[in-house]
N, C-alpha and C positions, 0 to 999 in steps of 0.2 A: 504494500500500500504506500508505502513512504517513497517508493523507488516509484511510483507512478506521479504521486506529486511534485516530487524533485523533476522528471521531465519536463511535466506539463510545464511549471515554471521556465526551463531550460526553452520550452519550444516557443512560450507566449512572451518573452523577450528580444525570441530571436522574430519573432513575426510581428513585434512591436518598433523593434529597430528597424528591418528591411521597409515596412510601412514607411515611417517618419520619412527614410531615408529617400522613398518615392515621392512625398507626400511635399518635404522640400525641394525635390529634383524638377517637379512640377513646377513649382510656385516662382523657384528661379529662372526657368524658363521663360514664364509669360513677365517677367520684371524688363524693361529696357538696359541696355548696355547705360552705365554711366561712368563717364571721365571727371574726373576735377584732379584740380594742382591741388599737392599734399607735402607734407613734411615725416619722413620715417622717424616716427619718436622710437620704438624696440620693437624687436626680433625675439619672440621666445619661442625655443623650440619644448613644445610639449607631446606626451604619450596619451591615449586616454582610447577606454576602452579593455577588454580583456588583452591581457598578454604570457605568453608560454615563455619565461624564460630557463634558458637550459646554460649550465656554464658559462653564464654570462651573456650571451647571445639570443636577442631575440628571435624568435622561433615564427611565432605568429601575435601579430598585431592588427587591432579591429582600424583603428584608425591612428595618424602620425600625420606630423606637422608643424607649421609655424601658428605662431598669433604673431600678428605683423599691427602697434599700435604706432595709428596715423593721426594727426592732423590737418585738419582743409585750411588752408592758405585763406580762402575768401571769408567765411565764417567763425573759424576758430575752433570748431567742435572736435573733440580727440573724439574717434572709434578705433575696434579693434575690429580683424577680420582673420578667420580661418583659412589658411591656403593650405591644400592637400598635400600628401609626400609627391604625389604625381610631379606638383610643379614648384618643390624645394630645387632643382637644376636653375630655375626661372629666377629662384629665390636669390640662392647664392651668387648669380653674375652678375643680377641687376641691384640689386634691395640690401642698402647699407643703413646703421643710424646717422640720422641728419640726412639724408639725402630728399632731395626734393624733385618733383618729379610730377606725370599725369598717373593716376590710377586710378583702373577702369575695372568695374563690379556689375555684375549683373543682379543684382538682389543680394545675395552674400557671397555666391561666387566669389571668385579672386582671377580678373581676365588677365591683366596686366598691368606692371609698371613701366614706364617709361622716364627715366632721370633725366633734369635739362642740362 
C-alpha cells in the first residue's frame, strides 16, 4: 500500500511538472519578442530540481542555469530572468557584469543579448 502511494506521488509530480512546463511553453509563445537596453547587474549560476549525484558528478539534472539580474537603462527597474543550460554557450561569450547591451525576451524566454 505505501509503495502505491509513494508512486502515485512520484507520477503526479512528474505530470505536474511536464504540464506547467507546457502550460508556460505556450504562454511564451503567444508573448511578443521584446528588446530594451539593459545593464548586466549578476550572473548566478544555479541547480534546481532533482539531481543524481555520483562521485561528485552530476548524473542527471531536471533543470540548470543562469539567473542573469538586469536593469532597463530607460526605467530603472532590476529583473531577473532564467536562461536555460541550452544557451549558457550564449551566456559565457556574450553576458558579462556591467555590460550593457539590447536584451531581447519573449515573455520569460531569454532570446538574446546583444553588448554595445
Amino acid at each position: 500500500m505505501i509503495f502505491h502511494i509513494f508512486l502515485l506521488i512520484i507520477v503526479c509530480t512528474i505530470a505536474i511538472s511536464i504540464i506547467w512546463t507546457i502550460v508556460q511553453w505556450l504562454n511564451n509563445n503567444a508573448q511578443p519578442e521584446i528588446s530594451s537596453e539593459v545593464k548586466i547587474l549578476a550572473i548566478d549560476d544555479r541547480r534546481s530540481g532533482m539531481s543524481v549525484c555520483m562521485s561528485g558528478e552530476y548524473l542527471f539534472n531536471f533543470s540548470r542555469g543562469y539567473y542573469i539580474t538586469y536593469e532597463s537603462i530607460s526605467s530603472g527597474a532590476r529583473k531577473k530572468t532564467w536562461v536555460r543550460f541550452i544557451e549558457l554557450a550564449d551566456i559565457h561569450s556574450k553576458v558579462a557584469v556591467n555590460d550593457i547591451g539590447i536584451l531581447t525576451l519573449q515573455g520569460t524566454r531569454y532570446i538574446k543579448f546583444v553588448p554595445h
